[in-house]
C-alpha positions as CSV (number, residue, x, y, z in Angstrom):
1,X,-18.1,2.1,13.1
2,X,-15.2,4.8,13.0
3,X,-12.0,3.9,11.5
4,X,-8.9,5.5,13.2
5,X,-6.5,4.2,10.7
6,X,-8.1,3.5,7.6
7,X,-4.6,2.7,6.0
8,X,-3.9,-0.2,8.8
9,X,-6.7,-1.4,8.3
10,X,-6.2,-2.0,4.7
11,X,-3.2,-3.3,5.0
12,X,-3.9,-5.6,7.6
13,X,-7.0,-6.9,5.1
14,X,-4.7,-7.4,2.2
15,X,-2.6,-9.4,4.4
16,X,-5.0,-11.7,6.0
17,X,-6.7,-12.2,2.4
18,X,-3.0,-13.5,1.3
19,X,-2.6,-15.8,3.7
20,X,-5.5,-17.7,3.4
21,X,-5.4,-17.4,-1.0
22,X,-8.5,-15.4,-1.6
23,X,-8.8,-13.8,-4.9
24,X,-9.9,-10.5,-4.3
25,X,-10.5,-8.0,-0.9
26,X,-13.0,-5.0,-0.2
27,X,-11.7,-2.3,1.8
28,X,-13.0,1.6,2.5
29,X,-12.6,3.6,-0.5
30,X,-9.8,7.1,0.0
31,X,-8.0,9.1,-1.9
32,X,-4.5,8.1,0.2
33,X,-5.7,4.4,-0.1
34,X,-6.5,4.4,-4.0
35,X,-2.8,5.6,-4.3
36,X,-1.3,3.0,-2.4
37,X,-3.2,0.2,-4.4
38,X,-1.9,1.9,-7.8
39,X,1.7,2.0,-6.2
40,X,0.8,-2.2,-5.8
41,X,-0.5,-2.4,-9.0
42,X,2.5,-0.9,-10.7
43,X,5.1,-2.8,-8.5
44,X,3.7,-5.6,-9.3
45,X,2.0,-6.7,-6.0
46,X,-1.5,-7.1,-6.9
47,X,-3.4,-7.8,-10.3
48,X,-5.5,-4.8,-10.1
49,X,-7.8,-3.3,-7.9
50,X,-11.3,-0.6,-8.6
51,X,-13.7,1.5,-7.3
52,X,-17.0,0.7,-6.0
53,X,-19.7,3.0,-5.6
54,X,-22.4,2.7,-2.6
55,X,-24.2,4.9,-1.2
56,X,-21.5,5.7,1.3
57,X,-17.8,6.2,1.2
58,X,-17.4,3.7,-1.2
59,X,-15.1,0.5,-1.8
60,X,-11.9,-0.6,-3.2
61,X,-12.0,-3.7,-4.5
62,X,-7.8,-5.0,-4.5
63,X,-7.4,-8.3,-7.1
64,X,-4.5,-10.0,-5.2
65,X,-1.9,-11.7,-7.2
66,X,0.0,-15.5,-6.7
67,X,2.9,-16.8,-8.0
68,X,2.9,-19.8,-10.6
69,X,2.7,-22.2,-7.8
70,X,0.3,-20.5,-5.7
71,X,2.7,-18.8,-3.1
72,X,2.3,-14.7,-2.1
73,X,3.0,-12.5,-3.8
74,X,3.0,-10.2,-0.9
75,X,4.9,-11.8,1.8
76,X,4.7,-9.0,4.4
77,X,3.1,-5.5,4.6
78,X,4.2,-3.1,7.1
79,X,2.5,0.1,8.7
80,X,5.7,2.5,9.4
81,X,4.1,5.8,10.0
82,X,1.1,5.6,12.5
83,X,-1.4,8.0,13.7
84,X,0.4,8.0,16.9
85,X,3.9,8.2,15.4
86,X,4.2,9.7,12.0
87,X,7.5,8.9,10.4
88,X,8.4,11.6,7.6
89,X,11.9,11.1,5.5
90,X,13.9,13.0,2.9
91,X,14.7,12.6,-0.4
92,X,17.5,10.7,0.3
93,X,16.8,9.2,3.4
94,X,13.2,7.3,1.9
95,X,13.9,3.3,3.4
96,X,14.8,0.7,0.6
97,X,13.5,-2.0,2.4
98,X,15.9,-5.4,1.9
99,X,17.8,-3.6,-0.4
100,X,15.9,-2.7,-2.9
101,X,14.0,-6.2,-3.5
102,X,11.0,-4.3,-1.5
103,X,9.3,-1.1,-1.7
104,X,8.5,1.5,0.9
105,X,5.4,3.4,-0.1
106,X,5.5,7.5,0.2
107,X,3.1,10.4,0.7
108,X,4.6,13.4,-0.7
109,X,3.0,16.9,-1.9
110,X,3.2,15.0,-5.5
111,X,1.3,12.2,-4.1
112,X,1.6,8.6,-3.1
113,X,4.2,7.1,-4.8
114,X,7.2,4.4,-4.7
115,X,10.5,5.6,-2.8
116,X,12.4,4.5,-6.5
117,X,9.5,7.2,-7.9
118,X,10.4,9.5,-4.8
119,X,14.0,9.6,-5.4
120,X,14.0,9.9,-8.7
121,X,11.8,13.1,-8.6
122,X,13.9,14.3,-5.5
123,X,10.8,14.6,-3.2
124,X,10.5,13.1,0.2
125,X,7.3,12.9,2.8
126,X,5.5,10.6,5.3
127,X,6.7,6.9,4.7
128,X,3.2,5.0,5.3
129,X,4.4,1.5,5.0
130,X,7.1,-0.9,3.4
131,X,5.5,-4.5,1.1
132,X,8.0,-7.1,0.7
């Protein structure tokens, strides 16, 4: 089965899996969708997440993370930038989605990264989605 939007459909995984409080969720291993789950990971979004090796493309496994009483962690994901419509920003113009409480993930030419990370190194790029 081709994938159009490997990133959506991550997204949409890690979102379902939340909602219904599983522990962990596979999705299609890339280079673009290993950087968003380290820009997760060091928000503070998910536990943890790894490779797996198969004999194809390979998996990412994401460890999704619940507060003390069991609520999300993640309460919404957001695709901004589609295949269809690709949303691109400046240094200074990066979202700070609801004021800073959530974080807009950025593809630059230094990589994937946080738009605090992204400001702070002056760098702007294709905004791929906002986690709240």
């Amino acid at each position: 089965m081709s994938l159009s939007d490997p990133i959506a459909d991550m997204l949409t995984r890690i979102r379902n899996a939340a909602r219904v409080r599983r522990k962990h969720v596979n999705v299609r291993a890339s280079k673009v969708c290993a950087g968003i789950c380290e820009v997760l990971k060091g928000e503070g979004y998910i536990e943890d997440w790894k490779r797996i090796d198969d004999d194809k493309q390979g998996l990412i496994r994401v460890y999704l993370r619940y507060g003390p009483g069991g609520e999300q962690v993640v309460s919404d994901i957001q695709r901004v930038s589609r295949p269809g419509r690709r949303v691109y920003s400046g240094a200074a113009d990066i979202p700070r989605p609801l004021d800073g409480l959530g974080v807009a993930i950025v593809s630059t030419s230094q990589g994937v990264m946080s738009d605090r990370q992204a400001r702070k190194a002056n760098v702007g790029g294709e905004v791929l989605c906002t986690v709240y």
